[in-house]
N, CA, C and O atoms as a GROMACS GRO file, in nm:
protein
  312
    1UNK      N    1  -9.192  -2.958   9.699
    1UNK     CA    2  -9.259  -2.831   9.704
    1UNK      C    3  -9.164  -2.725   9.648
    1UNK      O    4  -9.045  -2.718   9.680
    2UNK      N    5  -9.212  -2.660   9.582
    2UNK     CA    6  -9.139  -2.500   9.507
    2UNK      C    7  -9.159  -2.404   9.524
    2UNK      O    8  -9.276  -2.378   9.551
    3UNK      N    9  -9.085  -2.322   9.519
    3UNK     CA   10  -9.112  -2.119   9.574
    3UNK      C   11  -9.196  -2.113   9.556
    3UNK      O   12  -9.257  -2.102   9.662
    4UNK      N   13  -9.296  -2.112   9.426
    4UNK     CA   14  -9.408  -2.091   9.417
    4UNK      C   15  -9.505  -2.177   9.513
    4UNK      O   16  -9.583  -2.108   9.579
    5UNK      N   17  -9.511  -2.278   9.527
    5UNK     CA   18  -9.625  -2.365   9.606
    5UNK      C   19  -9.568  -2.318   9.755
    5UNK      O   20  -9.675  -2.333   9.815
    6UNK      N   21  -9.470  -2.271   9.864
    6UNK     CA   22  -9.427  -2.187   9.946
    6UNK      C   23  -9.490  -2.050   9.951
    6UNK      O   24  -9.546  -1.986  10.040
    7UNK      N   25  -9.454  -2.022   9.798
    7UNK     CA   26  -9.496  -1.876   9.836
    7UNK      C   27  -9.696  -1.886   9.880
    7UNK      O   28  -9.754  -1.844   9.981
    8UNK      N   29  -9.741  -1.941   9.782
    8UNK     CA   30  -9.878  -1.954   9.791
    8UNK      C   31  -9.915  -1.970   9.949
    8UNK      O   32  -9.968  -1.884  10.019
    9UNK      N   33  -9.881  -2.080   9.981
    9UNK     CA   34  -9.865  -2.079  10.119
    9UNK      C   35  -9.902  -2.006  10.235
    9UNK      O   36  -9.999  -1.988  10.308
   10UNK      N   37  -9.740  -1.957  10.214
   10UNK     CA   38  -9.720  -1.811  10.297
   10UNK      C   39  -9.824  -1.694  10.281
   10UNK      O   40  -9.846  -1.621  10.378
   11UNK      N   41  -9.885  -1.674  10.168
   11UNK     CA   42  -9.972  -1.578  10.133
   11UNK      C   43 -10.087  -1.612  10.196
   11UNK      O   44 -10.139  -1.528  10.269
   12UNK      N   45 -10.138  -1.723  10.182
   12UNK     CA   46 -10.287  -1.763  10.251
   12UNK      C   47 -10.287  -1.784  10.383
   12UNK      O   48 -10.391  -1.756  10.443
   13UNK      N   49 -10.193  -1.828  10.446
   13UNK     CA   50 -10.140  -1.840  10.655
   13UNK      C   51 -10.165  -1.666  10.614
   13UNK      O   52 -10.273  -1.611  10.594
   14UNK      N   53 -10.100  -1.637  10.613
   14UNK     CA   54 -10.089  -1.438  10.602
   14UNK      C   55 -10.282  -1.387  10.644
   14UNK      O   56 -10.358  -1.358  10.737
   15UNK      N   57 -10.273  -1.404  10.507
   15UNK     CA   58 -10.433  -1.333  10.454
   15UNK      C   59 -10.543  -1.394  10.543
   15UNK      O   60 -10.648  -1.335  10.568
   16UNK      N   61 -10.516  -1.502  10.583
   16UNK     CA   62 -10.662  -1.607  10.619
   16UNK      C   63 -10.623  -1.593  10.774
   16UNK      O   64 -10.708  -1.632  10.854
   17UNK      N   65 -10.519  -1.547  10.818
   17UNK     CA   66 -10.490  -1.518  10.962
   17UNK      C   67 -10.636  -1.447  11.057
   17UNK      O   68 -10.722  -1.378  11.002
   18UNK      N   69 -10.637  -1.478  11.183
   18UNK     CA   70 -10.739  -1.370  11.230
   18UNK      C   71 -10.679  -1.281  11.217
   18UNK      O   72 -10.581  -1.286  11.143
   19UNK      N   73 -10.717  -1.144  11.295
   19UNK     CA   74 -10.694  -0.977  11.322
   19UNK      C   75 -10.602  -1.051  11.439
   19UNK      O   76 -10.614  -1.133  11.530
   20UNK      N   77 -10.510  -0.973  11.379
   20UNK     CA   78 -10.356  -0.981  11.480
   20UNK      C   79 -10.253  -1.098  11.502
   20UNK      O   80 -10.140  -1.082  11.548
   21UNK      N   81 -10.300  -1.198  11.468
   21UNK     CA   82 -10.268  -1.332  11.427
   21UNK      C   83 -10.154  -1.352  11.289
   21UNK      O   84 -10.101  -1.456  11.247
   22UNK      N   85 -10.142  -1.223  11.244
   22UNK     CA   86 -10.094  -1.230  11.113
   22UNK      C   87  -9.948  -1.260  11.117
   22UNK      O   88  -9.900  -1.340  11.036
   23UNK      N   89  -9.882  -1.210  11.197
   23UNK     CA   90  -9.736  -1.201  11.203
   23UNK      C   91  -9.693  -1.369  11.283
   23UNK      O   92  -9.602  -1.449  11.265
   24UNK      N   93  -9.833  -1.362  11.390
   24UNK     CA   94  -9.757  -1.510  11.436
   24UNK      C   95  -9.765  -1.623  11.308
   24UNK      O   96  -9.685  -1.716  11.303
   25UNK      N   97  -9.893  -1.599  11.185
   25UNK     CA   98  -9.888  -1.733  11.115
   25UNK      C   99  -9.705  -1.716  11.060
   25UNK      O  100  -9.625  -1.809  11.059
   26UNK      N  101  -9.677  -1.585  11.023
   26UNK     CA  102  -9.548  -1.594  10.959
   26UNK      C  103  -9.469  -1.674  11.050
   26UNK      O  104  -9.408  -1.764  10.993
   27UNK      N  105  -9.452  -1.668  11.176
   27UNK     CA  106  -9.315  -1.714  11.235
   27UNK      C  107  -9.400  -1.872  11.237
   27UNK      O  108  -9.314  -1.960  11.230
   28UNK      N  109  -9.493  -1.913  11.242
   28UNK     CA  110  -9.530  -2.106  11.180
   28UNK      C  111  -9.520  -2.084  11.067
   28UNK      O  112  -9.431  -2.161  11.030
   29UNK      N  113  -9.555  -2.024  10.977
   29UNK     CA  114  -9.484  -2.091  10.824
   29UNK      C  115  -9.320  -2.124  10.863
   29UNK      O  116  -9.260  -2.230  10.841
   30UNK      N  117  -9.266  -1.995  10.930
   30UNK     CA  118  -9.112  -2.047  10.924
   30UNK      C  119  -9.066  -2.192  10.963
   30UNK      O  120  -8.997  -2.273  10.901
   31UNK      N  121  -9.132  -2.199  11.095
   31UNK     CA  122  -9.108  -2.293  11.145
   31UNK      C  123  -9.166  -2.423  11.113
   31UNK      O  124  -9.115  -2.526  11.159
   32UNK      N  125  -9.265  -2.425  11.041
   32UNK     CA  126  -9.310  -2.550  10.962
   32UNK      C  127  -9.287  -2.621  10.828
   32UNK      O  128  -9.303  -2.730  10.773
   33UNK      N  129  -9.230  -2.471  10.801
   33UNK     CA  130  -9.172  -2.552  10.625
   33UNK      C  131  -9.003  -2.512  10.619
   33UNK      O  132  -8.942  -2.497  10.514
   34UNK      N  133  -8.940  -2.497  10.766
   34UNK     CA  134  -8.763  -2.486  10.763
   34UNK      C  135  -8.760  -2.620  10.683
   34UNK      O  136  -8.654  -2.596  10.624
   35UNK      N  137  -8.788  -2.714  10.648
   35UNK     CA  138  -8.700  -2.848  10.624
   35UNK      C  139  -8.722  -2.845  10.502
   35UNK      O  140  -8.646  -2.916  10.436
   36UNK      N  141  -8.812  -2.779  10.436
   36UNK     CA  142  -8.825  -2.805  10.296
   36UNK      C  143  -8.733  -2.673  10.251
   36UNK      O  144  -8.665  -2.669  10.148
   37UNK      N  145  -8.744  -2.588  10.331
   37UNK     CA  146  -8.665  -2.453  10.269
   37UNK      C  147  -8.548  -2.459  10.250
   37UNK      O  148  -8.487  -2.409  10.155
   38UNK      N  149  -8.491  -2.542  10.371
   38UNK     CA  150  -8.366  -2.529  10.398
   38UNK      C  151  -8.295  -2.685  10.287
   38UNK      O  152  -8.203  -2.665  10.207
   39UNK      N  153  -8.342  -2.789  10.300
   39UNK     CA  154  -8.326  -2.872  10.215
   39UNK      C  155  -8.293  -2.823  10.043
   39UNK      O  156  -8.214  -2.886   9.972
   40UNK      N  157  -8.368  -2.700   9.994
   40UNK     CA  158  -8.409  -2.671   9.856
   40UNK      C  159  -8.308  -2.550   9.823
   40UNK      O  160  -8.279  -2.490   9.719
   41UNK      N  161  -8.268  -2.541   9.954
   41UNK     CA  162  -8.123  -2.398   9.949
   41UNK      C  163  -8.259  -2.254   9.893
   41UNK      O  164  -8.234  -2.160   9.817
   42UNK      N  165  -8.374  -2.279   9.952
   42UNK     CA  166  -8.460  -2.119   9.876
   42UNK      C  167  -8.414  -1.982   9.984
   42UNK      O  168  -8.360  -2.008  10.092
   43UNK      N  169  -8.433  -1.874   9.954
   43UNK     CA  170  -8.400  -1.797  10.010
   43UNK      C  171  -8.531  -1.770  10.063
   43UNK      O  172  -8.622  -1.767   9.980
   44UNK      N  173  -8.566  -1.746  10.215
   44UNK     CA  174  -8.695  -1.624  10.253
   44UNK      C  175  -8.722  -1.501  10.171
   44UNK      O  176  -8.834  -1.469  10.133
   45UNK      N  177  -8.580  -1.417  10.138
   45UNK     CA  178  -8.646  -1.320  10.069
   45UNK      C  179  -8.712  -1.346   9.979
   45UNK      O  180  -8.811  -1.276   9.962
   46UNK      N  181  -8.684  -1.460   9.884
   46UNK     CA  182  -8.735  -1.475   9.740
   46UNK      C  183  -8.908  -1.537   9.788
   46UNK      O  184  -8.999  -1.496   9.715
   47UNK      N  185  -8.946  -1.626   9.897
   47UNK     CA  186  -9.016  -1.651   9.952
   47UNK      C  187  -9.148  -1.519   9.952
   47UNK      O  188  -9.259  -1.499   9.902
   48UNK      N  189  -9.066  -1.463  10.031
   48UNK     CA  190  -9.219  -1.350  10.052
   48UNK      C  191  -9.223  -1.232   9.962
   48UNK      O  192  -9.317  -1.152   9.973
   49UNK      N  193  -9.126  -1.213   9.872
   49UNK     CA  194  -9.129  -1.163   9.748
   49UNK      C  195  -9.259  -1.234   9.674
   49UNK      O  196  -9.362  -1.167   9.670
   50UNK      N  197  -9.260  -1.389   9.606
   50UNK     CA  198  -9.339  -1.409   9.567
   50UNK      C  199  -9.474  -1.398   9.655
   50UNK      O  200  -9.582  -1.368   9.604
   51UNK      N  201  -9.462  -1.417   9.747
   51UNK     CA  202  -9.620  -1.432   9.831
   51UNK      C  203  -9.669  -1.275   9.843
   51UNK      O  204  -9.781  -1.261   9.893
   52UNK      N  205  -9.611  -1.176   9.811
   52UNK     CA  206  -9.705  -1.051   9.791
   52UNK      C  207  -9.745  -1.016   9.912
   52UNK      O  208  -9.838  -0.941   9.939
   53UNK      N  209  -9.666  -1.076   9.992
   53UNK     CA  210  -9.663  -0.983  10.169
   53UNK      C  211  -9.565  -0.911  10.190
   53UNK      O  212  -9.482  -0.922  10.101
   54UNK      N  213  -9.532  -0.826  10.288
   54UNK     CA  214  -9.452  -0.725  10.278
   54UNK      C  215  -9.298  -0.750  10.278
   54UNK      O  216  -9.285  -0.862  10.328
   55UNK      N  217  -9.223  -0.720  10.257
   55UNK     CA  218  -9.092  -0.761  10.236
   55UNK      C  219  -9.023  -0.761  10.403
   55UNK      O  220  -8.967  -0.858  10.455
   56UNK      N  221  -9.041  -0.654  10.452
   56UNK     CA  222  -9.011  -0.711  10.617
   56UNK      C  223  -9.000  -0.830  10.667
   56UNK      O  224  -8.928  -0.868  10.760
   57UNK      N  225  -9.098  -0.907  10.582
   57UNK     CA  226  -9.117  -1.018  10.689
   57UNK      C  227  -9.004  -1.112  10.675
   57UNK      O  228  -8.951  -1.169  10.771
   58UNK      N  229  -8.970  -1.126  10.551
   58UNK     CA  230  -8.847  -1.203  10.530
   58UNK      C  231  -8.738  -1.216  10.643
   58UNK      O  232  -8.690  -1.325  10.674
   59UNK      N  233  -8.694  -1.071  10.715
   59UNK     CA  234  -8.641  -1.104  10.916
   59UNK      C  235  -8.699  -1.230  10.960
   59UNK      O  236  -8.639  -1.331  10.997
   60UNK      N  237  -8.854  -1.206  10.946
   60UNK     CA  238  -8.956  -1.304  11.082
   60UNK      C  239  -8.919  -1.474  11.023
   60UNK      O  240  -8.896  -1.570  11.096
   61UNK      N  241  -8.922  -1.472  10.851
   61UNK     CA  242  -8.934  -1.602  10.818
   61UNK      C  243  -8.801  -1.644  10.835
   61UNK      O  244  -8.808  -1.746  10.904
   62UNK      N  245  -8.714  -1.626  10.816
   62UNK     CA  246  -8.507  -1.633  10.834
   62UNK      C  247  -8.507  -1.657  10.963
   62UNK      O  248  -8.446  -1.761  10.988
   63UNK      N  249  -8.559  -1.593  11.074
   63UNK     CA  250  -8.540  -1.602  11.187
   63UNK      C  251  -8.580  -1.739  11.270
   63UNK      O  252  -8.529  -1.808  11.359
   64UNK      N  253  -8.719  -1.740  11.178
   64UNK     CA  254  -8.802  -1.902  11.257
   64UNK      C  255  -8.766  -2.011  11.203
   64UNK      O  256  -8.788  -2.120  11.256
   65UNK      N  257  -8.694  -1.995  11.063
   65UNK     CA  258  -8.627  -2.124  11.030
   65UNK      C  259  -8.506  -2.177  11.131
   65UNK      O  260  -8.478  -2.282  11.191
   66UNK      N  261  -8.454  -2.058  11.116
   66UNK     CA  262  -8.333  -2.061  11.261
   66UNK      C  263  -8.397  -2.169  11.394
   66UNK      O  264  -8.347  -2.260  11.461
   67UNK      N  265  -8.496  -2.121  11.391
   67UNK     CA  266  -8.597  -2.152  11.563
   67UNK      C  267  -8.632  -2.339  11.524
   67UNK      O  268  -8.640  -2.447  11.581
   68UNK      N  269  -8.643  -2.289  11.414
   68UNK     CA  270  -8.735  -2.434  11.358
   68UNK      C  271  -8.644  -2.588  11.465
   68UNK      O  272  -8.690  -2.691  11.514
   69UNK      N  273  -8.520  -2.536  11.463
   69UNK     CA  274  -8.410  -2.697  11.508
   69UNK      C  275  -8.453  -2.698  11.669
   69UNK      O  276  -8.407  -2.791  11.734
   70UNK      N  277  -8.533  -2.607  11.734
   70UNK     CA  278  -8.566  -2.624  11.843
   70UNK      C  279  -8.707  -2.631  11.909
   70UNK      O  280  -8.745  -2.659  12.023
   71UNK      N  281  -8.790  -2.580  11.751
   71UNK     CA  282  -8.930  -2.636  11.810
   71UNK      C  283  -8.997  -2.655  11.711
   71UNK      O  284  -8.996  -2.619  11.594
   72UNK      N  285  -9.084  -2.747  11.803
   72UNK     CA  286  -9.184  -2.797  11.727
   72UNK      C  287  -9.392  -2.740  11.692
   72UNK      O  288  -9.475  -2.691  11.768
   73UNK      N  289  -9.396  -2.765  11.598
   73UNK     CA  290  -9.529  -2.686  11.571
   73UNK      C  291  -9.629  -2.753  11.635
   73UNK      O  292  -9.589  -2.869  11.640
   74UNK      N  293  -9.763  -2.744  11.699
   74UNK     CA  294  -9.817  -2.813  11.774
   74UNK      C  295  -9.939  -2.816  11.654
   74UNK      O  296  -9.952  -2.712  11.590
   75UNK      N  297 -10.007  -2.903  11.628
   75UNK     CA  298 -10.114  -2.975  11.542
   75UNK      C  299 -10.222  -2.911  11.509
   75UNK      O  300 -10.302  -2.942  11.421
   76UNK      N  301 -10.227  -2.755  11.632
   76UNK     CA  302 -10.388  -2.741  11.587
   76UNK      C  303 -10.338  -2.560  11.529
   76UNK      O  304 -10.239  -2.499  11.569
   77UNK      N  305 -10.430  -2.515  11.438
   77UNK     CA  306 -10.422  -2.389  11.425
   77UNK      C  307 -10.389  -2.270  11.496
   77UNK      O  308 -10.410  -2.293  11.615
   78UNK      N  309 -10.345  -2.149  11.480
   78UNK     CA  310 -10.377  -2.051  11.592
   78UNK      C  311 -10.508  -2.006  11.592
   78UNK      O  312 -10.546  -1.926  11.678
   0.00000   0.00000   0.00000
């Protein structure tokens, strides 16, 4: 998977989120694609740069990769 197929990603968890739901899909993207991120050396910033969400979030996604070595994503949507 590549920044771009990440970023896409990240953009649609974002957008397709319910009302208020938005910020938690960010911290599961983090935490669901740390192994590919972190494996590929990509940066978050460059991440939500391409995905055309706000640049803030790059904190939330850095942060949940961090989180990622201690939890796990549970199977069903929010």
């Amino acid at each position: 998977m590549n920044l771009n197929d990440l970023s896409r990603i990240l953009n649609e968890m974002y957008s397709n989120a319910p009302e208020g739901d938005q910020v938690a899909k960010v911290h599961l993207f983090g935490v669901k694609y740390a192994e590919c991120i972190l494996r590929n050396n990509y940066k978050a910033t460059e991440i939500v740069r391409l995905s055309g969400i706000k640049p803030s979030y790059a904190t939330e996604v850095s942060n949940e990769i961090k989180l990622s070595k201690y939890v796990v994503p549970q199977d069903h949507e929010l």
